[in-house]
C-alpha positions, 0 to 999 in steps of 0.5 A, a space after each residue: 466223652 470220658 465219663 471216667 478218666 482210667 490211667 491203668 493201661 492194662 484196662 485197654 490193654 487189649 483194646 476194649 472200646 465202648 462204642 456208644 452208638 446212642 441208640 441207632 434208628 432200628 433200636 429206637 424204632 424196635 423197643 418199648 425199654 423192656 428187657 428183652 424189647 423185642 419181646 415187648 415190642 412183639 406185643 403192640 399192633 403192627 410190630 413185626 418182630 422177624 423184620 426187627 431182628 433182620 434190621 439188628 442183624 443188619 446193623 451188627 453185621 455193617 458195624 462188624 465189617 465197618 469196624 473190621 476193615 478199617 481199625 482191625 481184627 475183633 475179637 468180640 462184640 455185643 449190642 446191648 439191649 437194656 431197657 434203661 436208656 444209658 445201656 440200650 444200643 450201645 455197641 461193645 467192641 473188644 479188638 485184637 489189641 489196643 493200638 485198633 482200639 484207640 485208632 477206632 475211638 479217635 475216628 468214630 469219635 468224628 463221626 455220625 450215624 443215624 443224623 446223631 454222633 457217635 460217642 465213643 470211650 475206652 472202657 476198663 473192661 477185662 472182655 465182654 462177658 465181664 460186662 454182660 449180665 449173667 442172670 440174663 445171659 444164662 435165662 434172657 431174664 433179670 430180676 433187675 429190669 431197667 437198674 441191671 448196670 450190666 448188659 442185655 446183650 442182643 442175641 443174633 444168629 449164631 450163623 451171621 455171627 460165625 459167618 462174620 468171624 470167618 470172613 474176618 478170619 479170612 480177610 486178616 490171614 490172607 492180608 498176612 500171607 501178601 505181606 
């Protein structure tokens, strides 16, 4: 679903695609809508944070390699955290270029996770750090709470994330030797 039409190329130009994963069960089970729900959520009886951040862990890593292997290289990707409903679990990927962009929209667009579709759109976002918030990302605060249009993005360890790149790394250049 286009909440916008964009007849710009150059908007996916390198193949930036909105994923929006409406809130996949670990986000949905894990926040209270705050800025940063895990904190927030750190703060009700019974939550136990560590398992909550393995859980999204878990599931960046398995939309990384999912998303890798079958439409393409990545370049970028980010799960917003937002504490307004329209951000919040949206999975923002930037690929390699755009033909694994639109290939990636057209077959997750088909799909479900979670017992819930998966709603994707092209999205006229230059990169990542175009959409994500920079007061958040230089303090993991904002002054804007839930009217911030920018993105919360989650922070994971910087360990899976390097990891998950360097497998992808190695997956693409050793396909590109055998051809």
């Amino acid at each position: 679903m286009f909440h916008r039409l964009y007849s710009d190329p150059v908007y996916i130009e390198r193949g930036k695609l909105l994923n929006e994963m409406k809130k996949s069960g670990r986000l949905e089970q894990s926040h209270g809508y705050n800025t940063n729900f895990l904190e927030e959520a750190a703060k009700k009886d019974g939550f136990d944070k560590e398992k909550a951040q393995k859980q999204l862990e878990q599931f960046f890593s398995d939309v990384f390699v999912e998303l890798s292997l079958k439409y393409g290289k990545i370049q970028d990707m980010g799960v917003a955290g937002n504490l307004n409903k329209y951000l919040n679990g949206n999975v923002y990927v930037e690929f390699e270029n755009e033909s694994s962009a639109s290939i990636c929209f057209l077959k997750t667009n088909k799909r479900w996770y979670n017992g819930k579709p998966i709603i994707c759109e092209l999205s006229p976002v230059v990169n990542l750090d175009a959409a994500c918030c920079q007061s958040y990302e230089t303090s993991s605060k904002c002054d804007r709470d839930s009217s911030c249009g920018y993105a919360h993005f989650l922070k994971f360890d910087p360990k899976l994330e390097k990891t998950l790149y360097a497998s992808q790394w190695k997956y693409y250049h050793s396909k590109h030797l055998d051809d």
